[in-house]
TORLUM-24872 format. One record per residue: residue in one letter; z, x, y of N, C-alpha, C in turn. Coordinates in steps of 0.1 Angstrom, whole numbers. Atoms other than C-alpha are relative to their C-alpha. Last residue first. Layout:
BEGIN
ATOM  residuo   n_zz   n_xx   n_yy  ca_zz  ca_xx  ca_yy   c_zz   c_xx   c_yy
ATOM        A      Z      X      Y      Z      X      Y      Z      X      Y
...
END
This chain:
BEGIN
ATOM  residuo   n_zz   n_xx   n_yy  ca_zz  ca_xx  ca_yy   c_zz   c_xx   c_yy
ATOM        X      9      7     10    208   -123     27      4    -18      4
ATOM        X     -6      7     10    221   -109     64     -8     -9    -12
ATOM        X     10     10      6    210    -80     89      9    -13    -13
ATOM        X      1     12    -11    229    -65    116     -6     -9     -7
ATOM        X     -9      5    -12    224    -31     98     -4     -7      3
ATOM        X     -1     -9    -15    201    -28     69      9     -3     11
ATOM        X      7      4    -15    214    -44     38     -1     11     12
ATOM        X     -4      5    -13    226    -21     11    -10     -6      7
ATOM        X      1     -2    -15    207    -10    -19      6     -8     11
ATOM        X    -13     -4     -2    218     -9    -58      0      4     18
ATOM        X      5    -13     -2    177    -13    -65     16      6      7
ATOM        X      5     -4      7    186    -47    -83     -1     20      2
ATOM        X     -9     -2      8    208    -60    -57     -5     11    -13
ATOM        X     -2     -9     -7    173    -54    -36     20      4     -6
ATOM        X      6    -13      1    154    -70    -58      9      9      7
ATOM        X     -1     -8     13    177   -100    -65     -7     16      2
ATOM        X    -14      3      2    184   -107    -24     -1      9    -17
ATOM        X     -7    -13     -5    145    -99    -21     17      1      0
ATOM        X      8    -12      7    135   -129    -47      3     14      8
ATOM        X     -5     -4     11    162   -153    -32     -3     10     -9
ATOM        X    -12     -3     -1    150   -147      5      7      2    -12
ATOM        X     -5    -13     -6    116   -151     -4     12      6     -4
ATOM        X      6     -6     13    123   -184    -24     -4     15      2
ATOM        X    -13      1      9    145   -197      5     -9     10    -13
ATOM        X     -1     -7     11    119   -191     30      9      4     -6
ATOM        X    -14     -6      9    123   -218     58     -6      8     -9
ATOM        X      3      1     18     98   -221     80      8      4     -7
ATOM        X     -7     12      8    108   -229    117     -6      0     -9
ATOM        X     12     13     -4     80   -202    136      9    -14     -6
ATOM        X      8      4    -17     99   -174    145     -4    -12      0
ATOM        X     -9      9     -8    122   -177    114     -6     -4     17
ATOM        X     -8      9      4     94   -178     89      9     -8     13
ATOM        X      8     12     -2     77   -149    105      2    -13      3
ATOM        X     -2      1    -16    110   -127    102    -15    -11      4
ATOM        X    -12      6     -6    111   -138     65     -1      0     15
ATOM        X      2     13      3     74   -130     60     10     -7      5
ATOM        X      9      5    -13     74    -97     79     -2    -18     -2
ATOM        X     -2     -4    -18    104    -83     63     -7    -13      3
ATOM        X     -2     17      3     91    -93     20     13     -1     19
ATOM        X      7     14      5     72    -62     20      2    -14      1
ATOM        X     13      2     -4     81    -40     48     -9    -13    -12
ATOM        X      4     13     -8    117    -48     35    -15      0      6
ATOM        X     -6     13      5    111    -39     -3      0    -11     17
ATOM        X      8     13     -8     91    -12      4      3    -14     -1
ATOM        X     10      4     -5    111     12    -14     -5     -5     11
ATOM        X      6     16     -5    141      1    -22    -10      3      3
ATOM        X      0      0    -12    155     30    -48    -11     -6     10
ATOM        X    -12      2     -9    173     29    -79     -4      3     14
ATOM        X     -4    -19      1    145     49   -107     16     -4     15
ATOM        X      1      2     10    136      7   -113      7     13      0
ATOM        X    -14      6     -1    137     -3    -75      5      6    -15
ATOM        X    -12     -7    -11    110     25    -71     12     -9      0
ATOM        X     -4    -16      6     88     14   -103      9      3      8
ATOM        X     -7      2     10     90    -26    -89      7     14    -10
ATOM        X    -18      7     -2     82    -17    -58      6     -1    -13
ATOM        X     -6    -10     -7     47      2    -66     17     -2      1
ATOM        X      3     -1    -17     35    -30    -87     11     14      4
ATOM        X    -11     -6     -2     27    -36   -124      0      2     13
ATOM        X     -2     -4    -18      2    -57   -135     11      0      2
ATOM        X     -5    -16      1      0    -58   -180      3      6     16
ATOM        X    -15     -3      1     -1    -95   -175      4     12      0
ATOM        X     -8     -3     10    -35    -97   -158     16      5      1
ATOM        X     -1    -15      2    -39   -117   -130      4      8    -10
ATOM        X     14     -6      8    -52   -152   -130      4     16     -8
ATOM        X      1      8     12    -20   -173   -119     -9      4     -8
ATOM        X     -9      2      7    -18   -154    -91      3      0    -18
ATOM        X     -3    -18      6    -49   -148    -81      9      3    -11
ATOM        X      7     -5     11    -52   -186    -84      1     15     -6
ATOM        X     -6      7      9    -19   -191    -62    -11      4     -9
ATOM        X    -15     -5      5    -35   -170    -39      6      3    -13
ATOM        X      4    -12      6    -70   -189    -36     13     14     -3
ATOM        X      6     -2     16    -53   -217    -35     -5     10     -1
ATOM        X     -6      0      7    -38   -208     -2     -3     -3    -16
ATOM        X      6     10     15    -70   -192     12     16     -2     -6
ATOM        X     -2     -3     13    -53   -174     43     -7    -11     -6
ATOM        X      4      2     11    -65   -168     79     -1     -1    -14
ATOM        X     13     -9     14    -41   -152     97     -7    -15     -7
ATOM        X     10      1     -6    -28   -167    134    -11      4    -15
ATOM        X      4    -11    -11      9   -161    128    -17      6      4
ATOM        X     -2     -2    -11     15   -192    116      1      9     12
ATOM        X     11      8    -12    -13   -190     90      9     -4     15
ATOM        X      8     -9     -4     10   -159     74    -13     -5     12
ATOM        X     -3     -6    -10     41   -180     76    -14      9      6
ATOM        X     -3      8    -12     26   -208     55      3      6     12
ATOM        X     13      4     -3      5   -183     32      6     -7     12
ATOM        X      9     -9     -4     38   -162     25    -12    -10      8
ATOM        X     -5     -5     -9     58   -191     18     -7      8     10
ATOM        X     -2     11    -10     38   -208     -5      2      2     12
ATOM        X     12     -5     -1     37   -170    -24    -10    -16     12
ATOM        X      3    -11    -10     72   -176    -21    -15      9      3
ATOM        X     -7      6    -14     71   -206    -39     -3     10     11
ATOM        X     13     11     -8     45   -193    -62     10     -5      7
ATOM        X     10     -2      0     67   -165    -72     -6     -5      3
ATOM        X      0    -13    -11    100   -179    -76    -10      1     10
ATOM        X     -3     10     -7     87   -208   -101      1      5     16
ATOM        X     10      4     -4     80   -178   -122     -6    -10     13
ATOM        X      4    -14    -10    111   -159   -117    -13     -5      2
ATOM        X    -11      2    -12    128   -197   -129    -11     12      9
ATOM        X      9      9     -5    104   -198   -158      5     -1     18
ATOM        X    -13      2     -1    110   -163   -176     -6    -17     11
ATOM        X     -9      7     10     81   -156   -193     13     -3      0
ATOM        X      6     12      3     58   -153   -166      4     -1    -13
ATOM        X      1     12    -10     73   -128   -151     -1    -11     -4
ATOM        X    -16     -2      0     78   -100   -180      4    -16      7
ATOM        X     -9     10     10     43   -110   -182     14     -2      0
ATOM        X      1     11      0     36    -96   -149      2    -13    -13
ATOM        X      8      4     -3     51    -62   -157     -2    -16      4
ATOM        X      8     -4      8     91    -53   -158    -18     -2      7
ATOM        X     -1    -11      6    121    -52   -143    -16      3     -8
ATOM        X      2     -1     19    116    -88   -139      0     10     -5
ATOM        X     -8      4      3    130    -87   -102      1      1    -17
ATOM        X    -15    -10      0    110    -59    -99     10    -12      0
ATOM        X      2     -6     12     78    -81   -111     14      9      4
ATOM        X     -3      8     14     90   -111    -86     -2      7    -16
ATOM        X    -18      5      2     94    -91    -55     -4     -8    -18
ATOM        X     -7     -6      0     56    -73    -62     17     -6     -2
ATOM        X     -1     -8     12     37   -103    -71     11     12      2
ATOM        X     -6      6     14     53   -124    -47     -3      3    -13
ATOM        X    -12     -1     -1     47    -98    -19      5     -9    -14
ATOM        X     -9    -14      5     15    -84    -30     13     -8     -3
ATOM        X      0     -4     14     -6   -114    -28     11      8     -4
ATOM        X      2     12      3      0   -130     12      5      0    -21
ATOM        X    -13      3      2      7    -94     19      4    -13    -11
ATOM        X      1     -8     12    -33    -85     12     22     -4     -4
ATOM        X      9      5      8    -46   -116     34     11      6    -14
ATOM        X     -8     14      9    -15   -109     55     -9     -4    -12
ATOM        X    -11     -6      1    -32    -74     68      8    -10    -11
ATOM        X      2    -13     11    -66    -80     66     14      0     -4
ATOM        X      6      9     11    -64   -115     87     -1     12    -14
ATOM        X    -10     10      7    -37   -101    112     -9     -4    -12
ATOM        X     -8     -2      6    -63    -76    115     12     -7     -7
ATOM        X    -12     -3     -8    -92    -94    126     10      8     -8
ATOM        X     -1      6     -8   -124    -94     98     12     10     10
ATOM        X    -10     13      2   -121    -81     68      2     -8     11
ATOM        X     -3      5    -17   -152    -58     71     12    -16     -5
ATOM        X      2     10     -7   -155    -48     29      6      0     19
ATOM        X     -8     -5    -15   -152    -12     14     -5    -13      5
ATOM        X      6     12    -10   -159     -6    -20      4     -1     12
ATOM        X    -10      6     -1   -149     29    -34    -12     -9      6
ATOM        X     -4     12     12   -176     48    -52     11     -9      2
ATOM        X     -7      0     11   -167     80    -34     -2     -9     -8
ATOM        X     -3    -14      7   -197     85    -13      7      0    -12
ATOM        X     17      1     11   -198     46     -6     -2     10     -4
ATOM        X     -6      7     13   -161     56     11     -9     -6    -14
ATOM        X     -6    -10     10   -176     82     30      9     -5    -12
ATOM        X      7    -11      6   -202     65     48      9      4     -9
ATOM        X      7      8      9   -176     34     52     -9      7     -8
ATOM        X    -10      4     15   -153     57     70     -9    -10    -10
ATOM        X     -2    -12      5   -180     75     94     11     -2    -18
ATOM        X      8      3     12   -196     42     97      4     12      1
ATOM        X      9    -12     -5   -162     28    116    -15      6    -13
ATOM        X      5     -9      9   -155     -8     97     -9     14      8
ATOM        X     12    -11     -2   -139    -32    113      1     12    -10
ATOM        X     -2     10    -12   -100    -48    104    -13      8      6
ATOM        X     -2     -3     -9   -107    -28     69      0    -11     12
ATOM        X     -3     12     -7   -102    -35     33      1      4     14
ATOM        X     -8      1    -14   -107    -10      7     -7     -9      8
ATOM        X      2      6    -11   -114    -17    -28      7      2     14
ATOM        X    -11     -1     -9   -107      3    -58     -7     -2     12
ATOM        X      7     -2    -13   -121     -3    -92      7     -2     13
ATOM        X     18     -6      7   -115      1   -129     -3      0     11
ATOM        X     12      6     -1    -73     -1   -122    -17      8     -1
ATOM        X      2      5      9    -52     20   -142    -12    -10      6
ATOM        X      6     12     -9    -55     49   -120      3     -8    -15
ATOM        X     11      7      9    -31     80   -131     -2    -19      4
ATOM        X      4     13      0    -25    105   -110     -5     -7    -15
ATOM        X      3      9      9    -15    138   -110      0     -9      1
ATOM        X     15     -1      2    -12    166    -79     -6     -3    -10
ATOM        X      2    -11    -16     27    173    -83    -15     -4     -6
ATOM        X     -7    -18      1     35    149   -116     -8      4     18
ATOM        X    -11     -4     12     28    112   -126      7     15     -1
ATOM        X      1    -16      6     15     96    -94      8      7    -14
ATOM        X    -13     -4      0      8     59   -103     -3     18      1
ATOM        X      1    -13      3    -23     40    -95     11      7      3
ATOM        X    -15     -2     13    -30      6    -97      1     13      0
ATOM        X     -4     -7      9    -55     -1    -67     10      4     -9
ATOM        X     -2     11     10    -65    -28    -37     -4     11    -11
ATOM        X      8     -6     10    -65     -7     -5      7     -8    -11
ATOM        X     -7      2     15    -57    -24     29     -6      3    -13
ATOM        X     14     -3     14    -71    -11     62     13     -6    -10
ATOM        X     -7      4     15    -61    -15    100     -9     -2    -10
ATOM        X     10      9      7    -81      9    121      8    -11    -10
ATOM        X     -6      7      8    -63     30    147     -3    -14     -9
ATOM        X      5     -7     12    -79     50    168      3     -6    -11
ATOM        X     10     15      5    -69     20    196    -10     10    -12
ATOM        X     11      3     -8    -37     44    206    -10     -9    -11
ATOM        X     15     -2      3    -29     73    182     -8    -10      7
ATOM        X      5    -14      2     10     75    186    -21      1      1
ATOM        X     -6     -6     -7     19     40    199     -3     19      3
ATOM        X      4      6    -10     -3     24    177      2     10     12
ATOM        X     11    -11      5     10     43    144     -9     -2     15
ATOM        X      3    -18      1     40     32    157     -8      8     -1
ATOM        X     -6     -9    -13     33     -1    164     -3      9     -1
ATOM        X      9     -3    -13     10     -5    134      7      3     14
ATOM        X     10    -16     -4     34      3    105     -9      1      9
ATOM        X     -6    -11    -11     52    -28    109     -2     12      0
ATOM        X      5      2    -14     31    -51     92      4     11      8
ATOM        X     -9      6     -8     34    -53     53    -11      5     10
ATOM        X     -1     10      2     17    -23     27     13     -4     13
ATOM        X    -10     11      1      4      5     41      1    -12     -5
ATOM        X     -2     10     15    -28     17     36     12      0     -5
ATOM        X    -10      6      8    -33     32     74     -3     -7     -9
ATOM        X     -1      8     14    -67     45     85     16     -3     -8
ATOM        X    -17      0      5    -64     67    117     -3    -16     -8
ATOM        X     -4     15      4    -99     71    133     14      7     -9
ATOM        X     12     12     -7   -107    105    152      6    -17     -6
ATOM        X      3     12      9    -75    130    145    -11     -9      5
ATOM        X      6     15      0    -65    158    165     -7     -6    -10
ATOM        X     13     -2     -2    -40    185    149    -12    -14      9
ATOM        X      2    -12    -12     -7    187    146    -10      1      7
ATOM        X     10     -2     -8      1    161    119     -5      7     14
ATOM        X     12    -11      6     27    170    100    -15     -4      4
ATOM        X     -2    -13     -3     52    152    123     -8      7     -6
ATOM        X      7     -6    -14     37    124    113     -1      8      4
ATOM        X     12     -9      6     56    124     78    -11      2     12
ATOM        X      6    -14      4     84    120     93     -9      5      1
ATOM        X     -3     -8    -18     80     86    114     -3     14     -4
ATOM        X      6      3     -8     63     69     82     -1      9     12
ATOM        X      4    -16      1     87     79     53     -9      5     11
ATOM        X    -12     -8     -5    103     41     54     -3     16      4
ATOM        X     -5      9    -12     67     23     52     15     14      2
ATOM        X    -10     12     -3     56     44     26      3      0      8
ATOM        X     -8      6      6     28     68     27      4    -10     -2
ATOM        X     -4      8     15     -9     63     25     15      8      1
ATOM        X    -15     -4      2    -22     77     58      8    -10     -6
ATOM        X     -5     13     12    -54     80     58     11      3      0
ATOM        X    -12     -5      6    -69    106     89      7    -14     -7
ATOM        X     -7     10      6   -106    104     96     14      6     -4
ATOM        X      5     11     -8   -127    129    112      9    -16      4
ATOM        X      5      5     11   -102    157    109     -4    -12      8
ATOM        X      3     19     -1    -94    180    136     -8     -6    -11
ATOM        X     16      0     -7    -76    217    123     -7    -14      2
ATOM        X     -1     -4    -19    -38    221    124    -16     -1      2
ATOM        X     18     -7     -3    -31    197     97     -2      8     15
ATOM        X      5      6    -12      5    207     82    -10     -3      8
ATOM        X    -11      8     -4     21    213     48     -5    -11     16
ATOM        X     -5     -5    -14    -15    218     38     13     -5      3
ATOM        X    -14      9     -7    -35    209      8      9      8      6
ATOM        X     -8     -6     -9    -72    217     -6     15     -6      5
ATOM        X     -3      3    -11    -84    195    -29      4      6      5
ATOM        X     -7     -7    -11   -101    210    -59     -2     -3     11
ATOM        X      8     -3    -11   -113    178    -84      9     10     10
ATOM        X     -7    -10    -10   -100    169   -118     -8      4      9
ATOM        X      5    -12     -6   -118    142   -139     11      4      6
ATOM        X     -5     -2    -10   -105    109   -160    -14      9     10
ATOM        X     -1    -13      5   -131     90   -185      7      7     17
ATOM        X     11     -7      1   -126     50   -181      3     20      0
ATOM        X     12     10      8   -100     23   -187    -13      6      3
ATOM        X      0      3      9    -65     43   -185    -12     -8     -6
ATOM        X      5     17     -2    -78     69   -160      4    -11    -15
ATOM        X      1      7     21    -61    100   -161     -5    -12      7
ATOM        X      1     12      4    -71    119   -124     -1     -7    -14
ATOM        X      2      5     12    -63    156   -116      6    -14     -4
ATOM        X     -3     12      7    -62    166    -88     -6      1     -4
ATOM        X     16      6      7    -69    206    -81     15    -15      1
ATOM        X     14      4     -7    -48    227    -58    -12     -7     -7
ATOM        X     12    -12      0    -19    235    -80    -14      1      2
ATOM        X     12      9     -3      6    218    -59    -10      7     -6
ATOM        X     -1      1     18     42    232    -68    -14     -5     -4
ATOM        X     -1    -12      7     46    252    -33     -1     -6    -14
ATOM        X     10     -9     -1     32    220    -14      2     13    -16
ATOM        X     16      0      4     52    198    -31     -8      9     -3
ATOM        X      3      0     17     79    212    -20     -6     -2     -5
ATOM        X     -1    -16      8     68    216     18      4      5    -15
ATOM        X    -14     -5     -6     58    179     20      0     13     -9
ATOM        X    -11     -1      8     20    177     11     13      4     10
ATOM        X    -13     -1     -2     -9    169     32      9     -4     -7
ATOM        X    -11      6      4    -42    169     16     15      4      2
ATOM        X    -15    -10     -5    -71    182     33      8     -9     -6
ATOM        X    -13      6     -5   -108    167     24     11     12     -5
ATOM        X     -6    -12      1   -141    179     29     13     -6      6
ATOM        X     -8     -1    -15   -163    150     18     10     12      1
ATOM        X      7     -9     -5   -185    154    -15      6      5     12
ATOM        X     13      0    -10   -182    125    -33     -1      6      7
ATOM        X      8     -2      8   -155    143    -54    -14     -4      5
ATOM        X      1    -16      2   -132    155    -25    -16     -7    -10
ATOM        X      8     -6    -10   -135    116    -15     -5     11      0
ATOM        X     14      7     -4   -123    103    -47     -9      5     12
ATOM        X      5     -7     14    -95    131    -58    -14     -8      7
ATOM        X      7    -12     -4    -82    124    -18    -11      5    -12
ATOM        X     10     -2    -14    -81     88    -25     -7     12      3
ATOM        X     10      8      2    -65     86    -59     -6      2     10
ATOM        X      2    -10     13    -37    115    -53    -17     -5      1
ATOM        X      7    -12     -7    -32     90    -18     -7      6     -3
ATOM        X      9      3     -8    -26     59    -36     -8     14      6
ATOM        X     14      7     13     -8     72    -66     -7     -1     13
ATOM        X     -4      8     15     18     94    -44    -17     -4     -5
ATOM        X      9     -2     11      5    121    -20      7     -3    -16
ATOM        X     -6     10     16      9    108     14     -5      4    -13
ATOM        X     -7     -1     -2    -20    119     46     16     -5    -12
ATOM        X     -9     10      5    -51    122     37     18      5      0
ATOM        X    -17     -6      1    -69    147     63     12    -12     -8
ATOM        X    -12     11      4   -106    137     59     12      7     -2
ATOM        X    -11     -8      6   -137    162     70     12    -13      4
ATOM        X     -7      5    -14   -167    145     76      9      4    -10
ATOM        X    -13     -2      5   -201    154     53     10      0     12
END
């Protein structure tokens, strides 16, 4: 057993810590101090396509004791904060971030402990220490694979593949998200919403064009058809993290997601107009200002 400090306690996180506590690992879940006081130490997991459970996680405004592994499933903008509640030493440092720009920092602070990871799940928090998963199975994705995290991820029943380099983990998972994600919060809705409008659809595989062209200029390995298949395969009822948070009026991950492609783009002479149009509507959509210095 290896003691885990998940860091973030939306859908991803809820999901993670409920899974590891239940295979057996001795996990800590850091909450912001409201939270905390409303936290009533069990998750509790609804599943819409198999039988939930609840599991007692422990949770901490702050880790002061060393964990083997520390996950750190917020969001991109919440990033610098939520650090500060780390106090304690840390062995590997697992980000499941979406985009790029969470590795400096995390870099900066923790050095080559630092594993890039990408997790492939549906899962919405619905209350203080509730979840609900809609996907049947949850994949993580690492740039290497320490066997203290792989041990404990075959504990919980999560898959866990060697993705190679990180640029190749990292964009593999951008490469998908971003033109599903911008193109379902443009559609306010799921992926059918998408794919019944032709223009948002058009969107979507352009900027999923986009994505793959800037992603192989910065050294990643992409399957472009294999993309576009995803794409084109995915059930319609797929909803994405961004599209809920532009939807309650607020951006999310809008630039960590559709950032790293644009600024890609212009490093390398690629135009992304279909990007650019799809975060322009999302981000009119989420009633949010440009960041300083910046222009649609």
């Amino acid at each position: 057993m290896s003691r885990h400090a998940v860091l973030g306690a939306g859908g991803v996180g809820l999901a993670l810590a409920a899974a590891l506590a239940r295979g057996g690992e001795d996990v800590t879940l850091l909450l912001r101090p409201a939270s905390l006081a409303r936290y009533p130490g069990t998750v509790t997991v609804h599943h819409g396509l198999r039988a939930g459970f609840a599991v007692d996680v422990p949770a901490a405004a702050t880790l002061t004791r060393p964990a083997d592994v520390l996950w750190v499933c917020v969001k991109h903008p919440d990033l610098t904060g939520a650090l500060t509640s780390v106090a304690a030493d840390v062995g590997v440092v697992v980000p499941l971030l979406n985009g790029t720009a969470h590795l400096p920092p995390l870099r900066e602070r923790f050095g080559d402990r630092v594993v890039a990871g990408t997790i492939r799940i549906e899962a919405t928090r619905t209350a203080v220490g509730e979840v609900r998963q809609e996907s049947l199975f949850t994949e993580v994705e690492l740039a290497g694979a320490p066997g203290v995290v792989t041990a404990a991820l075959a504990a919980a029943g999560i898959g866990c593949t060697d993705g190679g380099s990180e640029i190749d983990v990292l964009w593999r998972k951008l490469a998908l998200l971003a033109p599903l994600a911008l193109a379902t919060t443009c559609a306010a809705g799921a992926l059918d919403a998408v794919r019944a409008d032709e223009d948002l659809t058009r969107l979507m595989l352009a900027c999923a064009e986009e994505a793959c062209a800037a992603g192989r200029a910065e050294g990643a390995r992409l399957d472009r058809g294999r993309v576009l298949r995803a794409l084109t395969r995915a059930p319609g009822r797929t909803r994405t993290s961004l599209q809920r948070d532009v939807a309650q009026g607020r951006a999310g991950e809008l630039d960590a997601i559709a950032g790293p492609i644009r600024a890609a783009g212009a490093r390398h002479g690629i135009p992304t107009p279909a990007t650019d149009e799809l975060a322009h509507r999302a981000r009119t959509d989420a009633g949010t200002p440009l960041p300083a210095g910046t222009r649609e």
